[in-house]
N, C-alpha and C positions, 0 to 999 in steps of 0.2 A: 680351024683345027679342033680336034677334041681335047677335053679335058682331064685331068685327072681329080680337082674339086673345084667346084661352085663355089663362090662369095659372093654374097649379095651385100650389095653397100658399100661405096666409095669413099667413106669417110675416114678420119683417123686411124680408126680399127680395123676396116676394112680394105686402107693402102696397106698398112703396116704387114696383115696378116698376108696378103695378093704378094708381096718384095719376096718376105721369108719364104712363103711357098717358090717360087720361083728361083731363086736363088739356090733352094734345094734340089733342082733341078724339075721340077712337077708343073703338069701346066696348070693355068690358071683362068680361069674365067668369071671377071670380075664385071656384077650388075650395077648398074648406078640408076637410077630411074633420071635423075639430073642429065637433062641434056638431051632427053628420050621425049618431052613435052608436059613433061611432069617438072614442078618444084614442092616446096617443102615452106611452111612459113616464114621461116627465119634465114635460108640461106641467100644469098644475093645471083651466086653464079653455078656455073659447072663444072667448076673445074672439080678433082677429086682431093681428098683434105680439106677441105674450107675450113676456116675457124671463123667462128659467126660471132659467141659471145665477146673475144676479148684477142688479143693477140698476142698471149701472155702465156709461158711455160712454164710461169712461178720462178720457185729459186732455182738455180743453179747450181748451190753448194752443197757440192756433194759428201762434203765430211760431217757435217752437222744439221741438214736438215730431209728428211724422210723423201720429197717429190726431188730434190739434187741427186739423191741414189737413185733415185727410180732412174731417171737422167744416164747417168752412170751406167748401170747395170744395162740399158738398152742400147745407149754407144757401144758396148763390148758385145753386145749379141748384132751385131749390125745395122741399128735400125734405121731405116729410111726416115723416117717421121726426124729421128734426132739428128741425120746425114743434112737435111734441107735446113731444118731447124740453125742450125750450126752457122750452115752457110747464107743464110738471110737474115741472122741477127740484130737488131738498133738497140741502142745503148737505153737500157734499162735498171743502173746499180748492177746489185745482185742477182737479178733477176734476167730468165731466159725470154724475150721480146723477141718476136719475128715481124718482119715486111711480109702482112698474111699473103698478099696476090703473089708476092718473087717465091712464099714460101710452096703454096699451091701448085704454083705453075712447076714449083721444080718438081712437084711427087709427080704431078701428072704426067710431065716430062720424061720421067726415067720410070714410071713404069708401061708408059706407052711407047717407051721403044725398049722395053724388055722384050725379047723373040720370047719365052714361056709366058707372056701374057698378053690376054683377049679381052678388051675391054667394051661392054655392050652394053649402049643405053636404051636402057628399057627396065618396067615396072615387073617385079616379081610379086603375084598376087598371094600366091599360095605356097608353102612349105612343098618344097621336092618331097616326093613318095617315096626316095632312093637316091643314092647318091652320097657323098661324102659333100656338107655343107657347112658353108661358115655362116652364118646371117652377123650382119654386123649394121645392120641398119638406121641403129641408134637410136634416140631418144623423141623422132620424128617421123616414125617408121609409117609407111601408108596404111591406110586405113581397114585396104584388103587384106593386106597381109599382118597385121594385126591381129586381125580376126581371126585369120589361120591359126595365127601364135596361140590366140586363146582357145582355140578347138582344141589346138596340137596336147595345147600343158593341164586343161583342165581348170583353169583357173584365168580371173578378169587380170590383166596386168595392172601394174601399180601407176601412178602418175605422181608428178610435180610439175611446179610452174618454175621455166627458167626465164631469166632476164635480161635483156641486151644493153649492152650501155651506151650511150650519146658517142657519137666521132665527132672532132672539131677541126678546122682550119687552123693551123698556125698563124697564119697572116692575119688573123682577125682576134686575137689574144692579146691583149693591151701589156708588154711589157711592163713598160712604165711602174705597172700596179702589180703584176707577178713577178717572178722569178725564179730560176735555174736553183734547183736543187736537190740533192738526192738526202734520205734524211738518215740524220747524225753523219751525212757527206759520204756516206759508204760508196768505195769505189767497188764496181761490175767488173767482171772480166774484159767487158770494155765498157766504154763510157768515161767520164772527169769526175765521177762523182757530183757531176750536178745533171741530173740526170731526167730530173721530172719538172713540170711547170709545177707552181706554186701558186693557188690564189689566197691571199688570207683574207679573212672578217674578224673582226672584233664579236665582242658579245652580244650585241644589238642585230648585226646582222644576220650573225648566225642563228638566233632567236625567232629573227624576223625569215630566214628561212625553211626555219624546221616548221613554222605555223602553214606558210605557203606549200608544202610539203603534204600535210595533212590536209588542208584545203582544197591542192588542188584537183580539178577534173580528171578519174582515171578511166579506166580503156573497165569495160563493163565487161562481166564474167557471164558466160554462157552458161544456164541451169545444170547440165552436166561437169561442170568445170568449177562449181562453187564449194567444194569439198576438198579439190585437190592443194594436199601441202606442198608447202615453197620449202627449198632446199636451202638449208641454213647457209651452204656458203654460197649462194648465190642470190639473198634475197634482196629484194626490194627496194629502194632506199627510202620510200616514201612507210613501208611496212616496217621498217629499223625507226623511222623516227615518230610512228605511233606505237611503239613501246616505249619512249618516254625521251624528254626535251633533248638528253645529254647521251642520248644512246651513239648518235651518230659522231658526237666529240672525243666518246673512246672507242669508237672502229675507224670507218672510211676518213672522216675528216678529223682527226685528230694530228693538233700541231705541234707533239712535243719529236724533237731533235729536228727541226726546220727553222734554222734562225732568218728573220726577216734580216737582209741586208738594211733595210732602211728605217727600221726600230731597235735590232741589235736583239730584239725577241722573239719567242718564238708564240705565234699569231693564236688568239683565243681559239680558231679554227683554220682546214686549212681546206681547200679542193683541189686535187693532184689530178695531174694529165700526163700520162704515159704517150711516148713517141711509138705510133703506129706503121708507120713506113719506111721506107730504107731512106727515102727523101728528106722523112722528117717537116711535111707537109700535114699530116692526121697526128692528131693525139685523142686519146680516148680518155674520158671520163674515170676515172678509177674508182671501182666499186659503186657506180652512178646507173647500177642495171635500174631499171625503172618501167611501171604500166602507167604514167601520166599519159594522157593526150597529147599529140604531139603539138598544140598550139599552145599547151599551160607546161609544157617542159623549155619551149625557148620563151615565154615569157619571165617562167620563174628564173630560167637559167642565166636568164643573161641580168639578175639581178645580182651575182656570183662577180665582187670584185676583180677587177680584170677580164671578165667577158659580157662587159655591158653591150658589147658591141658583137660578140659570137656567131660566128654562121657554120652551122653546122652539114657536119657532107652524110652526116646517117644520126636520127634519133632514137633515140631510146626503144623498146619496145620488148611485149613478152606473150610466152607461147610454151604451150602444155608439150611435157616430157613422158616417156612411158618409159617403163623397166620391167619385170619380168622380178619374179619371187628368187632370186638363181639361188638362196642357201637350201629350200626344196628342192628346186626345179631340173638342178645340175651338177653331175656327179665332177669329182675334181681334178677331170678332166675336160672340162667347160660342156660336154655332152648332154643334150637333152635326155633327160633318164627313158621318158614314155618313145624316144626316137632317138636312140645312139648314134645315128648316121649326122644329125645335126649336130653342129656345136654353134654355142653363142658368144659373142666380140664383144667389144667396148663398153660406151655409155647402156646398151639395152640392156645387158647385165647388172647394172646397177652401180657400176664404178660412177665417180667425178672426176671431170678433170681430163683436158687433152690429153696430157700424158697417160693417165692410166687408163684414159681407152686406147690411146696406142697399145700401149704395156699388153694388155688381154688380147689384144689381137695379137700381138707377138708370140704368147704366150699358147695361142689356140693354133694360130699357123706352125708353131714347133712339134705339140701333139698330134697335129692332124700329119706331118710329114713323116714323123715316127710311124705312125700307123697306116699309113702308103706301103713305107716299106717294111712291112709286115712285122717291127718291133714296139715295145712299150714305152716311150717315156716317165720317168716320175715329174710329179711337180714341182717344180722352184721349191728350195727349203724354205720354212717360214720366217727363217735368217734372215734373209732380201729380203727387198722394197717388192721385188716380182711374186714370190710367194707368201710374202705375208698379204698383200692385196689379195691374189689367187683367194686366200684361206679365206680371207673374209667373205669374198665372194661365193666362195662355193661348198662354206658354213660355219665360219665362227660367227656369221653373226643370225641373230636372232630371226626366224622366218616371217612369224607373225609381224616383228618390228621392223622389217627392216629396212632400212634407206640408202640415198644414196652417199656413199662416202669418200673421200679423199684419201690418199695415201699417207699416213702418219704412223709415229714411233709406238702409238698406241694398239697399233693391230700388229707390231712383233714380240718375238716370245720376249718377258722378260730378262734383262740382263741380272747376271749375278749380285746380291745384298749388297758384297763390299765392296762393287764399284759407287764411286764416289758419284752425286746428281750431275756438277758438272762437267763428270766425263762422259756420261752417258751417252750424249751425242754422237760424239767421236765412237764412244764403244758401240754402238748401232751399227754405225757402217763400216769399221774396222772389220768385227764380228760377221756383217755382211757379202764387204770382201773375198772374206775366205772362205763362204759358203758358197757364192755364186761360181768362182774359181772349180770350186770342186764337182758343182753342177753342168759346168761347161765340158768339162774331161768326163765328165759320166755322158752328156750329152753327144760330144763328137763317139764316142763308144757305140751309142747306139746309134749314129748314123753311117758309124764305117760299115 
């Protein structure tokens, strides 16, 4: 069939935005190179959505923390990405965990038997000359079309190094030595509040780790790749513990509100493993992204109390990201300025974070269906999680500087003096509430 807009890219960004257009009744023709004889470094399969890094949605609480609203705000605009999400959930605390393969299979599922959507594998080399397009390609985008990118905008794209973290076997995680915990016991919207494995070390080991760490063998950088900065929430763990001994006991493995059952305290260090699958067979390393070599990663790793014995079903591993300048590059409308006919999605815009490349795609699928049918949308207020992301994207933050960044209370407009600091949370999204609310009644306006 014909189309009414192109999306190139099956990813997060690129389902999300493929749902909403379709749902607005538009057809859709969505490119994946996945599946077409083309992959990508990091992804494992073809299905569309993959989450490669983590399988993790962050928090869920949407009264108090900035990516819970994003959450929020995208359940009320109908998002596919958070519809799947929802429904393939494992118990993670507070936090939004999915079964990545039940969670994949479902996007791909329901937009492949969407009647308004065409989905075609195959490589898109070059930027359409025309056309109404989404590129939502990501942070892994092919090499050709890259290059297009860089003709199209005038300028080299940006890069960072992202990081994959270790998967592990349940069956091979020595109880005995860990244990069931969620920390300071916080109950998830599901879960018991013992929610993650626990490995602890005393201060010798963790000593003895952080050396092995710096020691050992990592994955060698290609002369074009020896520049590119690592994205602060996604770094290293080996790059965390050569800025200094203690760096990694106040991030990833820090054991305060984790009481050992079998000490009655809480462990000099700890290493948390989040449940990966609905089966609750995989758990993933948390915050354990790493460029070791994969035979000095299960060496050192299984020197980690409780996984002397580890077998792992995916290692570590990492791989150069690209983004695009978008506080230049892109009017706030997500539109390419030098090519208004394109708009850009997700992570290539420079957002982090599953969610908020969801979110942009959603966000670009709503503008581009306004403008199908021949009205204008405004952008999200910069009340939301939705438009204060937008804004930063698409220029509060610094061109020359800019990077990739997460959804935080930081990029909305400040709240009034004399709310009190810990209301402020709450006054976020309360605040938010009522603007997204009034963006939805302005939005069904323009689509009646």
């Amino acid at each position: 069939m014909g189309h009414d807009i192109h999306i190139i890219g099956g990813g997060l960004a690129g389902s999300e935005a493929a749902w909403q257009l379709a749902e607005a009744g538009f057809r859709v023709r969505l490119s994946e190179m996945r599946g077409g004889g083309d992959m990508t470094p990091a992804h494992q399969g073809d299905t569309l959505a993959e989450m490669v890094c983590s399988n993790s949605f962050r928090s869920d609480d949407g009264d108090s923390n900035a990516v819970g609203l994003l959450h929020r705000e995208m359940r009320a605009l109908g998002s596919i990405i958070m519809r799947e999400a929802d429904a393939t959930k494992v118990p993670a605390g507070s936090a939004l965990a999915v079964d990545r393969d039940l969670f994949s299979g479902g996007v791909t599922r329901a937009l492949s038997e969407h009647p308004n959507v065409t989905i075609v594998r195959e490589r898109v080399d070059t930027l359409p000359a025309e056309g109404l397009t989404i590129v939502a390609t990501g942070p892994l985008t092919a090499a050709s079309l890259a290059e297009s990118i860089g003709a199209a905008t005038g300028r080299d794209a940006l890069a960072f190094f992202d990081a994959i973290a270790p998967i592990v076997y349940r069956d091979s995680i020595d109880m005995d030595v860990a244990w069931m915990a969620s920390r300071w016991d916080k109950v998830g919207p599901i879960g018991d509040g013992k929610d993650y494995i626990n490995c602890p070390m005393d201060k010798e080991q963790y000593h003895a780790f952080v050396q092995g760490l710096i020691d050992g063998d990592k994955t060698e950088f290609k002369e074009w790749e020896k520049d590119t900065p690592y994205f602060e929430g996604c770094m290293p763990i080996e790059v965390m513990a050569e800025r200094g001994v203690e760096t990694l006991r106040f991030g990833p493995m820090k054991g305060v509100g984790l009481d050992n059952p079998r000490t009655g305290r809480w462990p000099y260090a700890v290493v948390q493993l989040r449940q990966d699958n609905a089966l609750g067979t995989l758990w993933n390393m948390v915050g354990f992204q790493t460029k070791l070599k994969h035979g000095a990663q299960v060496e050192l790793f299984r020197t980690i109390p409780g996984l002397e014995k580890a077998e792992f079903a995916r290692l570590g591993g990492l791989h150069r990201n690209s983004f695009i300048r978008s506080p230049e590059l892109l009017d706030d409308q997500l539109r390419l300025k030098s090519a208004p006919h394109i708009r850009f999605a997700g992570q290539i815009t420079g957002c982090e974070g599953y969610v908020e490349s969801a979110a942009i795609g959603l966000v670009a699928a709503r503008f581009a269906a306004a403008e199908l049918a021949g009205r204008t949308l405004p952008p999200p207020p910069p009340e939301t999680a939705l438009g204060a992301l937008l804004g930063h994207i698409t220029g509060g933050a610094d061109a020359a500087s800019y990077q990739p960044m997460n959804v935080n209370f930081g990029l909305f407009p400040p709240l009034a003096e004399d709310v009190r600091k810990k209301d402020r949370k709450l006054g976020y999204t309360q605040r938010a509430g009522k603007a997204l609310a009034e963006w939805m009644k302005l939005a069904e306006g323009v689509a009646a």
